[in-house]
C-alpha positions in Angstrom: 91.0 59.9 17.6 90.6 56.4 18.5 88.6 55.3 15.4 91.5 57.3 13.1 94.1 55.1 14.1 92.0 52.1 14.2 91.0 52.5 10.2 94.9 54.0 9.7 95.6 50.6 11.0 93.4 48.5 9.3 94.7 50.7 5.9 98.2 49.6 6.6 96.9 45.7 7.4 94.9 45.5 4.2 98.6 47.3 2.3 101.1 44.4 3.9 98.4 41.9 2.9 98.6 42.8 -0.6 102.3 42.8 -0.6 102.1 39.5 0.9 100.1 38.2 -1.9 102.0 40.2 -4.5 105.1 38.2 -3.2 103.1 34.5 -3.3 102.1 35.3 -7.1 104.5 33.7 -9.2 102.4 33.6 -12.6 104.5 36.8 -14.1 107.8 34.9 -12.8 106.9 32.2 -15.2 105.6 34.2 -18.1 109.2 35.6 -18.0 110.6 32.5 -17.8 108.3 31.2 -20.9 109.5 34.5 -22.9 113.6 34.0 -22.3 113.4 30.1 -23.5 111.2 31.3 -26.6 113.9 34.1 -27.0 116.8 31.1 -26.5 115.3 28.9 -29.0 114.6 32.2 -31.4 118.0 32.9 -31.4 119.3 29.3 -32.0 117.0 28.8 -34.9 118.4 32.1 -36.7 121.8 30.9 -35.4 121.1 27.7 -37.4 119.5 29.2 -40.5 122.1 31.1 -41.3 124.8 28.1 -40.8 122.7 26.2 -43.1 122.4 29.3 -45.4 126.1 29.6 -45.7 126.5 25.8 -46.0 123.7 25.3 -48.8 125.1 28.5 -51.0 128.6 26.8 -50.8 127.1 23.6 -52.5 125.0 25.3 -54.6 128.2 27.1 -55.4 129.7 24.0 -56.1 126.8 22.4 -58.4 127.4 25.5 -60.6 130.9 25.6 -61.3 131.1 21.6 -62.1 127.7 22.5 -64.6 129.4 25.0 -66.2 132.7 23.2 -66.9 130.9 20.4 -68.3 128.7 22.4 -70.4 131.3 25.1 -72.1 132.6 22.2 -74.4 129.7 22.4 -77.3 127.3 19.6 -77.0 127.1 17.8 -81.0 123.5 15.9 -81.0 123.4 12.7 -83.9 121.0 14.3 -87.1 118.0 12.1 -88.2 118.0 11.1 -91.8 114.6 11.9 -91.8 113.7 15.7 -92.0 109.8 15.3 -92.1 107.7 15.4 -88.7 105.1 12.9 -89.4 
C-alpha cells in the first residue's frame, strides 16, 4: 500500500512538473505571434495592390481616351517624289 501511493505520488509530481514547463515554454507563443504580423502585412499588401490596381487602370484609362482623340482625325503623311526603293 505504501509503495502505491508513493509511485501515485511521484506520477502526479512528474504530471505538475510538466505543466510547469508546458507553462515556461513560450516558443509556440511566438510562432503565433510571427504568423498574425505575416497575416497583418499579407493583408496590407493586397489592401495596397488593389488601391494601386484601381489607381493605375484609371490612368491607363486616361492615356487611352486622350490617344484616341488625337488619333480619330486621319493622319496625311508628305509623298516622296521618288517611287523607286534603291
Amino acid at each position: 500500500m505504501q509503495n502505491r501511493y508513493l509511485e501515485i505520488k511521484t506520477n502526479v509530481t512528474r504530471y505538475f512538473e510538466l505543466i510547469r514547463c508546458y507553462k515556461a515554454d513560450e516558443s509556440g507563443t511566438t510562432g503565433i505571434e510571427y504568423a498574425l504580423i505575416a497575416s497583418l502585412v499579407g493583408m496590407l499588401g493586397v489592401t495596397s495592390a488593389g488601391l494601386a490596381g484601381e489607381s493605375l487602370a484609371s490612368t491607363f484609362e486616361e492615356i487611352s481616351d486622350s490617344l484616341s482623340s488625337t488619333t480619330s482625325q486621319p493622319v496625311s503623311l508628305p509623298m516622296s517624289n521618288s517611287t523607286e526603293i534603291n
